[in-house]
Backbone bond lengths (Angstrom), bond angles and torsions (degrees), N, CA, C in turn:
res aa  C-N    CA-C-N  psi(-1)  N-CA   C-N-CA  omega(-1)  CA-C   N-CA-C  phi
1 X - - - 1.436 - - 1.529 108.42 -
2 X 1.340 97.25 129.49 2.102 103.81 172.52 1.753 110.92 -73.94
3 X 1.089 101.46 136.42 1.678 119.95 171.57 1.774 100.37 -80.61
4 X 1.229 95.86 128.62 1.308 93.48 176.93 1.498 108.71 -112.35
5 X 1.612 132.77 156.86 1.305 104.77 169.35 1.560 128.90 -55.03
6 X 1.870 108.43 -35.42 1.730 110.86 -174.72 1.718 92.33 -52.75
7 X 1.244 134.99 -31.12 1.521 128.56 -156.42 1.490 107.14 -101.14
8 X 1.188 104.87 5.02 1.631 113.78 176.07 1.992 93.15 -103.26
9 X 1.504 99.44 -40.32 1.965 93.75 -166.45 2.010 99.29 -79.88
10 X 1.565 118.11 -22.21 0.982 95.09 -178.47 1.313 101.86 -109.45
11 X 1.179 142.74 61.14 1.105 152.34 169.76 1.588 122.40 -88.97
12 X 0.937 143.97 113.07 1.785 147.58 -136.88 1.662 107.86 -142.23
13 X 0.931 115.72 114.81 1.287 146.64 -140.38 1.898 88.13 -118.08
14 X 1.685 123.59 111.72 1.272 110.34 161.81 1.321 107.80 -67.08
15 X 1.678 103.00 159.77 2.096 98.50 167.17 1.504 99.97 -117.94
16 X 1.420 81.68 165.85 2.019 112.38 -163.14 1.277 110.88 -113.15
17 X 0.719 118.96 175.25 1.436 130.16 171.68 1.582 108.44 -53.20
18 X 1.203 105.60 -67.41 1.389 119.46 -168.23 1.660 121.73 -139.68
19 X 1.605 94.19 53.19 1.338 125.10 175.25 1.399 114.25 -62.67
20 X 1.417 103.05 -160.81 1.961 102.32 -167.53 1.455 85.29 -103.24
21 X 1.391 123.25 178.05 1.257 122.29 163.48 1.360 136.18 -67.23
22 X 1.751 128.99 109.69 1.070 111.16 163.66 1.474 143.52 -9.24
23 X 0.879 120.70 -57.92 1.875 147.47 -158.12 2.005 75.26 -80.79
24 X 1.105 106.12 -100.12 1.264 116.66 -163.42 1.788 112.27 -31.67
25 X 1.661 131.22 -38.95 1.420 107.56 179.91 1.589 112.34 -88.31
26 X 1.252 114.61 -17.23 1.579 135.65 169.54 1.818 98.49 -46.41
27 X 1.355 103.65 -59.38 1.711 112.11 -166.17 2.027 95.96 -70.69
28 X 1.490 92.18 -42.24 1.460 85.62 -175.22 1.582 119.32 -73.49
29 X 1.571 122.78 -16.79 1.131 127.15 176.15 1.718 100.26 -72.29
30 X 1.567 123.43 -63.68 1.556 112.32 -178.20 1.541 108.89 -38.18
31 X 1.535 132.51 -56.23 1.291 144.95 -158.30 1.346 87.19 -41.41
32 X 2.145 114.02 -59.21 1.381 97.41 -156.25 1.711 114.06 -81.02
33 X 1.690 104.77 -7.12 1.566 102.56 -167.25 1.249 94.97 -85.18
34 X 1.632 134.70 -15.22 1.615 120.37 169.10 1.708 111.31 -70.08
35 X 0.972 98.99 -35.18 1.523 108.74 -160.99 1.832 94.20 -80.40
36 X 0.980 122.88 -14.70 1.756 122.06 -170.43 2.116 82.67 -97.22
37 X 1.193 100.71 -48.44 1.655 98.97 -173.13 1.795 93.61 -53.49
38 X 1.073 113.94 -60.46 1.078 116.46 -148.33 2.223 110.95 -64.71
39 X 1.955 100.64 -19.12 1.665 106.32 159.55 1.026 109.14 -87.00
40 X 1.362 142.41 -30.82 1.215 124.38 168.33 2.086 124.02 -40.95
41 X 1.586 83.26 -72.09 1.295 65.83 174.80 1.236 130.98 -90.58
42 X 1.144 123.31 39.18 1.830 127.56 153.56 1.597 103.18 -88.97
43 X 1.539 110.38 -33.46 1.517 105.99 -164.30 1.651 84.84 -89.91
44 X 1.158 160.18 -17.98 1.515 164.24 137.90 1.930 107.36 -19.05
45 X 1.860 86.50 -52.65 1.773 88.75 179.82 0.944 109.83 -100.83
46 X 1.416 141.46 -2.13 1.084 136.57 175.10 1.641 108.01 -74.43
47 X 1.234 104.00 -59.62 2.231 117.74 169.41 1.768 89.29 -35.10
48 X 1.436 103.92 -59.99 1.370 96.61 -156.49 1.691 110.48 -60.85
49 X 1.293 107.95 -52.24 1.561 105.12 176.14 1.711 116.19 -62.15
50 X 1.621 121.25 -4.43 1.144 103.43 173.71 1.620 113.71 -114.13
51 X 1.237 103.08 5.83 1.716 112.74 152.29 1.287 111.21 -60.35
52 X 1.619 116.24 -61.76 1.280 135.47 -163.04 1.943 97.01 -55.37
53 X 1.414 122.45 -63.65 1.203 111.25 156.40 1.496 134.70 -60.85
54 X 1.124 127.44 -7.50 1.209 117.79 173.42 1.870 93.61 -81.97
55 X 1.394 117.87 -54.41 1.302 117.43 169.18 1.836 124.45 -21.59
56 X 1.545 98.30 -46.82 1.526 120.67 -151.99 1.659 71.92 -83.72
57 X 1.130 139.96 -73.23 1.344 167.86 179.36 1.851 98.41 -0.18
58 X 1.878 83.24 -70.17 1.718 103.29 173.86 1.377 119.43 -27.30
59 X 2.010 101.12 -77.31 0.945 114.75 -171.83 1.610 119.16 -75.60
60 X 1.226 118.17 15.72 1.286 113.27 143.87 1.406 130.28 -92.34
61 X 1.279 85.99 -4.65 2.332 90.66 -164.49 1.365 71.19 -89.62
62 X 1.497 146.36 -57.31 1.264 136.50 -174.96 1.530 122.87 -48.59
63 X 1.273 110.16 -35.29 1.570 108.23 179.09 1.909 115.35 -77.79
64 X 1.369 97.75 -12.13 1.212 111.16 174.58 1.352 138.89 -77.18
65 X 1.477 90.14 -39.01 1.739 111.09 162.01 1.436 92.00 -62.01
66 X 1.417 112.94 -70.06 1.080 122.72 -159.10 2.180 113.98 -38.43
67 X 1.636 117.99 -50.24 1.155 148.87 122.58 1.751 103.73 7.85
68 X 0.910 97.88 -65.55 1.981 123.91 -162.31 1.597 105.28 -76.06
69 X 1.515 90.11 -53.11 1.895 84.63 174.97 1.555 108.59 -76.42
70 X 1.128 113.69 -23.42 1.642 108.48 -159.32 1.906 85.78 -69.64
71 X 1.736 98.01 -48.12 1.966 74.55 -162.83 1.628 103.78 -80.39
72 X 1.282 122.66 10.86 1.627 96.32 -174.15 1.622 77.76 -85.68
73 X 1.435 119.67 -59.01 1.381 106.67 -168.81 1.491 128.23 -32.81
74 X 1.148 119.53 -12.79 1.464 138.49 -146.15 1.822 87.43 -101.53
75 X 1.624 87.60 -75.03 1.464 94.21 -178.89 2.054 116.82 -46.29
76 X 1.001 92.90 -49.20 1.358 87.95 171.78 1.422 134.17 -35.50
77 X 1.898 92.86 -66.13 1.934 104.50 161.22 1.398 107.73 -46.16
78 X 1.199 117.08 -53.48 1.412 99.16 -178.11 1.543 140.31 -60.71
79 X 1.598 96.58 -12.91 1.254 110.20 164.72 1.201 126.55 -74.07
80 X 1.552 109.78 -79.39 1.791 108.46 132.21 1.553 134.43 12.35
81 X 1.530 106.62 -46.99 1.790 108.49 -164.14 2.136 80.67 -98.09
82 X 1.228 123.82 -42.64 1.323 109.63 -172.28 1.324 99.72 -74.09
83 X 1.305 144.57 -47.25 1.505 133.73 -163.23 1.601 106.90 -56.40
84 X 1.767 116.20 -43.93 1.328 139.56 -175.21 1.639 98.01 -64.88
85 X 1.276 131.06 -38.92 1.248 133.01 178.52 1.231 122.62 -70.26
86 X 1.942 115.39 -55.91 1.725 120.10 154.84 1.105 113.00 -48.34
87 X 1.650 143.23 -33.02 1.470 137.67 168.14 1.581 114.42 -63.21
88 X 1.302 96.19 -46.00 1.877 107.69 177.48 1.887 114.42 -54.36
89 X 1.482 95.06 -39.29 1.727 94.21 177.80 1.579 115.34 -101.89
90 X 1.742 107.30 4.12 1.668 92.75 162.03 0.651 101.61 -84.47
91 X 1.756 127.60 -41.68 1.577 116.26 -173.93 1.641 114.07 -43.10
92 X 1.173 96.82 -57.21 1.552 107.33 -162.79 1.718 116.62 -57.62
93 X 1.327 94.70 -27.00 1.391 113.58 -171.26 2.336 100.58 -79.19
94 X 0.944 95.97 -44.50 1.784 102.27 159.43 1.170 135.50 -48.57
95 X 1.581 94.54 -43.71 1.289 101.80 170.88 1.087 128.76 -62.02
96 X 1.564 107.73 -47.61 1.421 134.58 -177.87 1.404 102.89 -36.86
97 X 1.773 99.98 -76.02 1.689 108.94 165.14 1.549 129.24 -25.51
98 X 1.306 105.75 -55.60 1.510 121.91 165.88 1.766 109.34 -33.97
99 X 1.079 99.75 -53.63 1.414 102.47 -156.67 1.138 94.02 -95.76
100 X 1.846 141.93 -39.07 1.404 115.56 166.37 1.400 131.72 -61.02
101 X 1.370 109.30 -35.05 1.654 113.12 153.31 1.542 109.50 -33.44
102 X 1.365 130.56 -68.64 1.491 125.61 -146.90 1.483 95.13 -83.83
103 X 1.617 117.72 -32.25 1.406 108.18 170.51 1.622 120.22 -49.32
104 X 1.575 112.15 -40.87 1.433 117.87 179.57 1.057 121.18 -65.07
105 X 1.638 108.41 -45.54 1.705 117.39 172.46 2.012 114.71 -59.02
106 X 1.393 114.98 -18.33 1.410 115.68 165.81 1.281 109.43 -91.24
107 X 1.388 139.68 -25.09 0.956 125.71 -179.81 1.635 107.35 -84.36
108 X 1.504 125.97 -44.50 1.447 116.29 178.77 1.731 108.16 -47.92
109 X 1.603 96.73 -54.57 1.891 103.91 -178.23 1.623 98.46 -41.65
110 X 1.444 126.00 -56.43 1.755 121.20 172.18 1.471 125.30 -31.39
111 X 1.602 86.51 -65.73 1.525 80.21 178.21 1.459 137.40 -85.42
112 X 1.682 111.66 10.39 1.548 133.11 170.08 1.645 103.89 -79.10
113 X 1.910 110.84 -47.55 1.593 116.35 157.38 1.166 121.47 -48.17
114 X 1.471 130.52 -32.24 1.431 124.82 -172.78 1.949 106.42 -103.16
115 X 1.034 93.22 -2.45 1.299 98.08 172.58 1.358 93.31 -93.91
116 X 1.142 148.68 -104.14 1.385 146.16 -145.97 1.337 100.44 -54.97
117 X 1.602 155.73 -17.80 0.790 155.54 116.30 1.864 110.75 11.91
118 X 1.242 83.02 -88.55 1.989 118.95 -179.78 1.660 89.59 -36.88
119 X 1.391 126.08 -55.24 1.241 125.94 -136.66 1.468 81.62 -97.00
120 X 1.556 130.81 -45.93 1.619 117.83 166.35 1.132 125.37 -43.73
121 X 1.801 127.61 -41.92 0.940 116.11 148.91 1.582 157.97 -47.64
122 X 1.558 98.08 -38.33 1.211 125.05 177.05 1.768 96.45 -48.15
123 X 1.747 109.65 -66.77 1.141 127.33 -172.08 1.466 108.78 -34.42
124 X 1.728 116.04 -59.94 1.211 138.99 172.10 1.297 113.45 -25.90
125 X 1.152 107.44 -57.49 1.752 141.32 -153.73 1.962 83.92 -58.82
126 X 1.690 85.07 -60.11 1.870 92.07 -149.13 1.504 88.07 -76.63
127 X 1.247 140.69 -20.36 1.176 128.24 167.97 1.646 123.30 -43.04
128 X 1.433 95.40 -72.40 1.640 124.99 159.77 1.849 102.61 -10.45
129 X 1.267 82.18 -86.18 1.480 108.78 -158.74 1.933 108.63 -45.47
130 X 1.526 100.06 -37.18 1.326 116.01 -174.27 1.815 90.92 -73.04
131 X 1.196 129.72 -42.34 1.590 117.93 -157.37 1.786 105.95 -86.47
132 X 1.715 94.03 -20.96 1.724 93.23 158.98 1.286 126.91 -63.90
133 X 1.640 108.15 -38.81 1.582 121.84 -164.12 1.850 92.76 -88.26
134 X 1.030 118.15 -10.37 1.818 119.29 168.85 1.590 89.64 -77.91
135 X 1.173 120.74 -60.83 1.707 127.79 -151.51 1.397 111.17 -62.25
136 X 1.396 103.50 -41.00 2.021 112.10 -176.70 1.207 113.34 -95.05
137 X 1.973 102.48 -0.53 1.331 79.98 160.91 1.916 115.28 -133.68
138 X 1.348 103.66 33.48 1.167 135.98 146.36 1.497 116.56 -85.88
139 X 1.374 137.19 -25.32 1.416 146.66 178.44 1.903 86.15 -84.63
140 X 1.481 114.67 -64.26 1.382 100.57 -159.01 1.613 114.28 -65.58
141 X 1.364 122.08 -9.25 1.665 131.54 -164.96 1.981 74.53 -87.68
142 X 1.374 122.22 -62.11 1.195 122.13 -156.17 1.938 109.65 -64.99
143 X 1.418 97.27 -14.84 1.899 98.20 174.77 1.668 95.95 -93.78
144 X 1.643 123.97 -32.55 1.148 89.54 -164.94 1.993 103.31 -96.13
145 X 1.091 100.16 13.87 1.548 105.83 162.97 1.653 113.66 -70.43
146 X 1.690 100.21 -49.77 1.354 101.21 -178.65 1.298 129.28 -66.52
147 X 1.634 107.68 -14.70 1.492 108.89 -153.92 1.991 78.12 -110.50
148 X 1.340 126.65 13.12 1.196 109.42 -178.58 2.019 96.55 -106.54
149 X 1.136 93.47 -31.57 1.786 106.74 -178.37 1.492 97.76 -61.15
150 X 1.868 111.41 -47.29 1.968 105.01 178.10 1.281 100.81 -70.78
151 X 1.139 151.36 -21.56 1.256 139.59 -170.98 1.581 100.26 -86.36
152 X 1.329 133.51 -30.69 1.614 136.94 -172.77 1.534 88.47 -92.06
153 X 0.993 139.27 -18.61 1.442 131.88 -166.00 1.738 99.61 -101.32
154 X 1.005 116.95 -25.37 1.535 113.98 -172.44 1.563 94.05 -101.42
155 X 0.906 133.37 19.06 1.629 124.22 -157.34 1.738 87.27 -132.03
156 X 1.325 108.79 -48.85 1.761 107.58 162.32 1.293 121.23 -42.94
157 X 1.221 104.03 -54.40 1.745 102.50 -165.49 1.299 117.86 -74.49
């Protein structure tokens, strides 16, 4: 059973013959029922102020988790954003390849076109040149035909 102070002030004491003094356990009973009032309520605010921290306590172990997920989550994206980034520049980097490859493969196909080109021409060229060297010298057989007919023709008369 708890002592309370009211059960300390109304507390009643039979008397004896040759008991202790009234006055004196009366004074000494208030002394202790102030002084019991007076742990109570420290140990009243004390519970209370260590709720209030156990409370405060909580909501920090909560902000902490809370704290904990935010940076793993964090760390993660950030993992995430670099893995997504090394994927972003192989791709890109393939492509690149991709497309300097097919650039090369149009440019070799170019210059295989401008080569056989050259060599159509060339052909052209010596064609040309051969149907002139037929022509001037089909013109010169045909002057020195003519100039052999004026020479037989002036030689008659």
């Amino acid at each position: 059973m708890r002592i309370t102070p009211l059960d300390i002030q109304q507390k009643q004491f039979p008397m004896r013959l040759r008991g202790f003094d009234v006055d004196e356990v009366y004074s000494f009973l208030e002394l202790i029922r102030e002084e019991l009032e007076e742990l109570l309520r420290e140990n009243a605010s004390l519970k209370e102020q260590l709720n209030r921290a156990d409370s405060q306590l909580q909501e920090y172990k909560n902000m902490e988790v809370t704290l904990r997920e935010t940076l793993m989550t964090a760390q993660q994206m950030v993992e995430d954003y670099k893995t997504n980034a090394r994927k972003e520049a192989e791709l890109i980097l393939k492509e690149a390849e991709l497309k300097a490859d097919t650039m090369i493969k149009e440019a070799q196909k170019k210059v295989v076109k401008i080569h056989e080109d050259i060599v159509d021409l060339k052909g052209i060229r010596r064609h040309f040149k051969e149907e002139i060297k037929r022509l001037i010298d089909s013109h010169l057989k045909m002057l020195e035909f003519d100039k052999e007919r004026e020479g037989e023709e002036s030689g008659e008369v």
